[in-house]
C-alpha positions in Angstrom: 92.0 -46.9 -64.6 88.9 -44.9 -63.8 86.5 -44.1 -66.6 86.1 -40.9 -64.9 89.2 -38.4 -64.3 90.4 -37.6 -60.7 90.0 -33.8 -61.3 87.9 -31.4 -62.8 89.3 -27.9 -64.0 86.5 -25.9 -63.9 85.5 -25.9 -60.4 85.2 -22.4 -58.2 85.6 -23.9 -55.5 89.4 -24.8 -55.4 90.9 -21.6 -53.5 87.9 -19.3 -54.5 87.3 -16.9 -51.2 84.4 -17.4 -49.0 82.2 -14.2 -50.0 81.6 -14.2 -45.8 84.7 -12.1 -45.0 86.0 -12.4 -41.5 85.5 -8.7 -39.7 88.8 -8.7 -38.0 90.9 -9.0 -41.1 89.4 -5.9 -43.2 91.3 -3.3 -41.4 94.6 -2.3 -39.9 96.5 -1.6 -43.5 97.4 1.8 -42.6 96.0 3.5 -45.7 94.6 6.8 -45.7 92.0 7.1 -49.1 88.2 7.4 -48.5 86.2 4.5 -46.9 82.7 6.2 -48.4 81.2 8.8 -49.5 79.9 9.7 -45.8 84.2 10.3 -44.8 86.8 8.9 -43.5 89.2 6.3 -45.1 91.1 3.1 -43.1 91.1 5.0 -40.3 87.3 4.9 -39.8 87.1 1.1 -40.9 89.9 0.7 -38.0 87.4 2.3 -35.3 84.8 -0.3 -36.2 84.5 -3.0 -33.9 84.9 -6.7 -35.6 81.1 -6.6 -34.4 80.2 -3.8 -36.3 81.9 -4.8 -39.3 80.1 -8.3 -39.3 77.2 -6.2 -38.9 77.7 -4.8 -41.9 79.0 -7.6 -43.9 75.8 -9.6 -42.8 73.3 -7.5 -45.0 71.6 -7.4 -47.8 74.7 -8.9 -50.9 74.2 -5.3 -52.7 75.1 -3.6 -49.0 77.4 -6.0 -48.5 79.2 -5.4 -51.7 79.1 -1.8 -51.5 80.5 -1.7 -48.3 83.5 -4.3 -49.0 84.1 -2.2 -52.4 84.6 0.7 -49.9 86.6 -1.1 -47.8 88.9 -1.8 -50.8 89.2 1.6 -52.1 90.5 2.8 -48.8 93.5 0.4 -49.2 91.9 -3.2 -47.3 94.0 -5.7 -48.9 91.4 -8.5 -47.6 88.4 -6.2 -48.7 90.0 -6.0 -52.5 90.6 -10.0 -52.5 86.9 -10.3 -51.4 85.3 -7.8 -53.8 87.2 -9.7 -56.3 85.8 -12.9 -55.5 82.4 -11.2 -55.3 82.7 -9.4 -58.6 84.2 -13.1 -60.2 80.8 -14.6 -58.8 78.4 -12.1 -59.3 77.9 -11.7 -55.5 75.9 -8.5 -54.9 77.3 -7.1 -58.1 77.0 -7.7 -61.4 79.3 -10.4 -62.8 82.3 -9.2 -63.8 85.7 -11.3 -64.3 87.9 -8.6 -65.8 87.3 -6.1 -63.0 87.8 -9.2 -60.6 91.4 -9.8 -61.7 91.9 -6.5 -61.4 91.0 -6.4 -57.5 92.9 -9.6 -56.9 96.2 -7.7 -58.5 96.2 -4.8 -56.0 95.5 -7.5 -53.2 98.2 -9.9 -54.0 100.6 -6.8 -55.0 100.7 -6.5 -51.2 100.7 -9.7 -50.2 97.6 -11.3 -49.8 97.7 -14.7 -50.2 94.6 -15.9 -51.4 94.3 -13.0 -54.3 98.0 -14.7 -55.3 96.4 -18.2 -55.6 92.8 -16.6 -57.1 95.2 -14.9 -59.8 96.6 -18.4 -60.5 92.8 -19.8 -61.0 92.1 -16.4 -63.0 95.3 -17.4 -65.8 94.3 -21.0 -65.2 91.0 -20.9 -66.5 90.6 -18.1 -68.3 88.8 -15.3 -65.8 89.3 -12.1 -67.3 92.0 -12.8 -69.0 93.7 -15.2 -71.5 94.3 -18.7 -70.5 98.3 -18.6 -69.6 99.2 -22.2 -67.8 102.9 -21.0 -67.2 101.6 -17.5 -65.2 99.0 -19.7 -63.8 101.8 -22.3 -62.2 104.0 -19.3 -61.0 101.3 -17.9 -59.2 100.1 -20.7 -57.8 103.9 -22.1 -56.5 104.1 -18.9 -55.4 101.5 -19.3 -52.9 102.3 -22.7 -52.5 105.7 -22.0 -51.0 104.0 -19.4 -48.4 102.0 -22.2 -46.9 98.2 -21.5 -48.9 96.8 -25.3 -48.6 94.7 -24.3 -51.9 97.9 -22.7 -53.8 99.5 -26.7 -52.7 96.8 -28.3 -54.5 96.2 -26.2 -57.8 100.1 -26.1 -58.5 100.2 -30.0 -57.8 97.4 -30.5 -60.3 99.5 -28.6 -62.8 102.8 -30.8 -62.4 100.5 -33.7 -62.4 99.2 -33.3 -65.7 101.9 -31.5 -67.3 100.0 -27.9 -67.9 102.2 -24.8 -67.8 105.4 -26.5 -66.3 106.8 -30.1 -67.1 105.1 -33.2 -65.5 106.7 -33.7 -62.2 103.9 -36.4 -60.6 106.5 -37.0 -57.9 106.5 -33.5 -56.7 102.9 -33.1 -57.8 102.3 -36.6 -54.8 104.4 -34.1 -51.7 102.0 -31.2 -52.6 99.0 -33.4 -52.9 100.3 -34.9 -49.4 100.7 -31.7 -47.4 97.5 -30.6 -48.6 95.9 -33.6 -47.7 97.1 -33.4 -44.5 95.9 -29.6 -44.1 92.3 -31.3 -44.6 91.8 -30.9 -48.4 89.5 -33.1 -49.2 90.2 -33.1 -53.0 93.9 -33.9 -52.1 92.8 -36.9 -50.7 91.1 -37.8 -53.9 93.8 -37.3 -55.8 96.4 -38.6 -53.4 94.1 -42.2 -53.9 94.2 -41.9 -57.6 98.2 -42.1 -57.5 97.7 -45.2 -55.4 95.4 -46.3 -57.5 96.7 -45.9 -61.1 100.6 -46.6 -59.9 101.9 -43.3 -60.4 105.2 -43.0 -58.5 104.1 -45.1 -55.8 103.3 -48.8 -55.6 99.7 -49.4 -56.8 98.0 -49.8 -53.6 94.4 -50.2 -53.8 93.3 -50.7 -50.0 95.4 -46.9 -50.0 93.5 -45.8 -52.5 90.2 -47.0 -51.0 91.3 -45.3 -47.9 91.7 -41.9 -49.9 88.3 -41.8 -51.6 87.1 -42.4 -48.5 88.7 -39.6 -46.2 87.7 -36.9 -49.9 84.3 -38.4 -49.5 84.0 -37.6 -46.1 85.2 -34.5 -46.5 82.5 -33.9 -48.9 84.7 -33.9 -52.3 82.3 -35.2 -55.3 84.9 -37.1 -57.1 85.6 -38.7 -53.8 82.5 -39.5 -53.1 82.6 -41.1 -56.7 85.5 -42.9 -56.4 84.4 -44.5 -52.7 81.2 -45.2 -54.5 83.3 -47.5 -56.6 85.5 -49.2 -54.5 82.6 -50.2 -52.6 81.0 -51.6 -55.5 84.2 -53.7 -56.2 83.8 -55.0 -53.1 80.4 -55.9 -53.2 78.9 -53.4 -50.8 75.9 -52.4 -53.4 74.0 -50.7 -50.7 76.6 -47.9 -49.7 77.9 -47.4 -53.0 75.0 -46.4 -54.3 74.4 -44.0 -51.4 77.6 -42.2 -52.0 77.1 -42.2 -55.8 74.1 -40.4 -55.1 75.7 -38.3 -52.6 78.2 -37.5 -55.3 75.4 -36.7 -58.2 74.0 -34.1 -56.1 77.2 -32.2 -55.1 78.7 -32.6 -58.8 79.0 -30.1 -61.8 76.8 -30.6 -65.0 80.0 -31.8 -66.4 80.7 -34.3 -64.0 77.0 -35.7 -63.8 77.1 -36.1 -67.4 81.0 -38.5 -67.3 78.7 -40.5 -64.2 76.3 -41.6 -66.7 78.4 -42.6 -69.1 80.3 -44.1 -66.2 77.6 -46.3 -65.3 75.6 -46.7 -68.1 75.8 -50.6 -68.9 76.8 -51.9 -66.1 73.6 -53.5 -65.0 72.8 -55.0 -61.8 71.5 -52.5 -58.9 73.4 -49.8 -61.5 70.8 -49.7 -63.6 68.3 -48.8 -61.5 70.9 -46.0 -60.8 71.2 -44.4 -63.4 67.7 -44.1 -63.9 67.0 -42.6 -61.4 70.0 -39.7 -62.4 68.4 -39.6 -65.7 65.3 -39.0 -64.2 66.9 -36.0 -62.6 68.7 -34.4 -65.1 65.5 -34.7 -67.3 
């Protein structure tokens, strides 16, 4: 087995909302409160053209914000999923994870589907409010079962290792699948780590190669990782090396830290390798 895990809790990046909104999806909610203080309310944000309202999502974050926090007080169920995510990453506000729950609550209360899966990550990890794995898992097979290719993965992680519902790897593998399929890259990864460590599945390793390569490609940084190895097992220094890099630049501080330690002792070309990541962390 890997020295390194096939998944990394902490990441933003599994489900977290692009803080670019699309222009066409922040009206049409039918809610009549105030847009700003210059008048109006959903009514006026319906009258903007989707080129006016990239307009103004394409300013300066603070403007931005302002104007999506607008947008979510006049009832924009997309425009309070994305203030959320702006307030949970300190986009043009200041950080603020509480409020950010908050915002994703009156979105998913109305079905949005994102805020249902961001309110998942939220319980999951402890984002303005107390770590809760079971809430987390309910949210998250809650999006899951309305299709969200994010809400597929984060629930199958769950069942994979257990957290907040009982271990269910064979369930965890059809989730990991569909998502996989919908391009998750990370899916991938984790699909190849089934193949890999024999869980429910024959251990196939050409699979699992296969795997790490389609989440490398598809620039996941445990994929790139993990087809860093298998290339090394099969002698191909050169590339392995290249998408070790790759994967040291895209990784966490957690992650580059377990690479190290990964690698440290191995000798050969390795060596040279983590030197050279040393050398950058320094």
């Amino acid at each position: 087995m890997p020295a390194i895990p096939h998944h990394d809790r902490p990441e933003r990046s599994r489900g977290a909302l692009p803080s670019g909104a699309e222009a066409s999806r922040f009206a049409r909610k039918g809610v009549s409160t105030s847009l700003d203080a210059n008048g109006g309310g959903i009514e006026t944000l319906n009258t903007l053209s989707p080129e006016e309202i990239a307009c103004r999502l394409s300013g300066p974050r603070n403007e931005v914000a302002a104007f999506v926090r607008a947008a979510a007080e006049a009832g924009s169920a997309e425009a309070q999923a994305r203030f959320g995510q702006m307030l949970l990453d300190g986009d043009g506000v200041p950080a603020d994870a509480a409020q950010a729950f908050g915002w994703f609550e009156r979105a998913a209360r109305v079905g949005h589907l994102e805020a249902a899966n961001m309110i998942g990550r939220c319980y999951d990890l402890g984002w303005g409010v107390a770590i809760d794995k079971p809430k987390a898992a309910a949210w998250f097979r809650q999006a899951a079962a309305r299709g969200l290719t994010w809400a597929k993965y984060n629930y199958a992680t769950l069942l994979a290792l257990g957290q907040g519902v009982a271990e269910d790897k064979r369930t965890a593998l059809v989730l990991f699948e569909e998502a996989a399929a919908e391009g998750n890259a990370k899916a991938h990864n984790f699909v190849g780590s089934f193949h890999e460590d024999g869980w429910v599945v024959e251990r196939d390793m050409g699979e699992a190669a296969r795997r790490y390569r389609l989440a490398a490609e598809g620039g996941d940084f445990r994929g790139q990782f993990n087809h860093g190895r298998m290339l090394a097992m099969a002698g191909e220094t050169e590339q392995a090396l290249h998408w070790m890099s790759l994967a040291w630049e895209n990784g966490n501080a957690r992650f580059r830290a377990q690479m190290i330690d990964y690698l440290t002792g191995r000798g050969g070309p390795f060596r040279s390798l983590v030197q050279n990541l040393k050398a950058k962390a320094a």
